[in-house]
N, C-alpha and C positions, 0 to 999 in steps of 0.2 A: 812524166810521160810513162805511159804503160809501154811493154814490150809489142802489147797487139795492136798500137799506132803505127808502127814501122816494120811489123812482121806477121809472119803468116807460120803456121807448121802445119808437117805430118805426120803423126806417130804408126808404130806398129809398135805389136806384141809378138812375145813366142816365150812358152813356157812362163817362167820367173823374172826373164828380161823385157826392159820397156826402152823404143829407141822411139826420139822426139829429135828432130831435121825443123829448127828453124831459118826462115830464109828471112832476108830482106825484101822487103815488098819494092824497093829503090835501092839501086847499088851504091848510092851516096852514104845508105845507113848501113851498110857493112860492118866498117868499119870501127861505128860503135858497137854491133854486137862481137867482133871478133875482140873488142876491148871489155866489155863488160859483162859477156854471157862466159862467165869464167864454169867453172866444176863446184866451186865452192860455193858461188853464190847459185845455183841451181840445187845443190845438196840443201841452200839451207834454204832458199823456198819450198821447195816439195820435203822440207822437213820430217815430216809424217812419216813418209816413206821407207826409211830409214835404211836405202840400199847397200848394199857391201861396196860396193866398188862404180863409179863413174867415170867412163871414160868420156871424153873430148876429142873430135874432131874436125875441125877445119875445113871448108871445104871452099876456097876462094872461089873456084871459076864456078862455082852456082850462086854464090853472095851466100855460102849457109855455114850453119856450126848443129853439126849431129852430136847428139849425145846419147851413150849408150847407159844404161841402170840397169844394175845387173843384182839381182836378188829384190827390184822393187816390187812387186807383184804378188807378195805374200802366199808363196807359192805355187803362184801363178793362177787362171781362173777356173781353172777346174776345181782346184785344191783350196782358195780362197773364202772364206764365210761373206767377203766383204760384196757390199752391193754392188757396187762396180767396182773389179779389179782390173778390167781391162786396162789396157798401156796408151788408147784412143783418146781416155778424155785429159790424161795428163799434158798433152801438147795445150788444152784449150787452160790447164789449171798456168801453168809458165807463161803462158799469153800475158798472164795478169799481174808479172813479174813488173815491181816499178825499176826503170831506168835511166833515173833523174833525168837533167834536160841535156838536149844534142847540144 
């Protein structure tokens, strides 16, 4: 099962940092992200990236887990050569995260 059967995100940008707020589309599957949408395994699907620092937040009474990446953005997009450096389509590349079965 992919992450985008059972969630939805939002991301924003600002300068070099990239924050991605995935929610549960059903409070039933919470749970599972709060258990498997760790730091680590988000570090190593957006692998590429190679940011400095990821934090992790929790955030029970919305069913979400924000993640903030900080240095992902290759300078951010003004400063970046890359096509899209925006911090918008990274929420849709983590969608694609597998999350074995519920």
């Amino acid at each position: 099962m992919r992450l985008r059967e059972i969630a939805h995100a939002r991301t924003g940008d600002k300068g070099d940092t990239s924050q991605i707020c995935v929610f549960a589309r059903d409070p039933a599957h919470f749970p599972l992200l709060e258990r498997r949408l760790t730091t680590e395994r988000v570090a190593a699907h957006l692998s590429g990236l190679r940011p400095r620092r990821i934090d992790r937040y929790v955030l029970a009474e919305l069913g979400a887990v924000n993640f903030v990446l900080h240095g992902a953005l290759s300078g951010g997009v003004t400063r970046s050569l890359a096509l899209d450096a925006h911090g918008k389509t990274l929420g849709a590349q983590l969608l694609d995260m597998e999350m074995g079965d519920a």
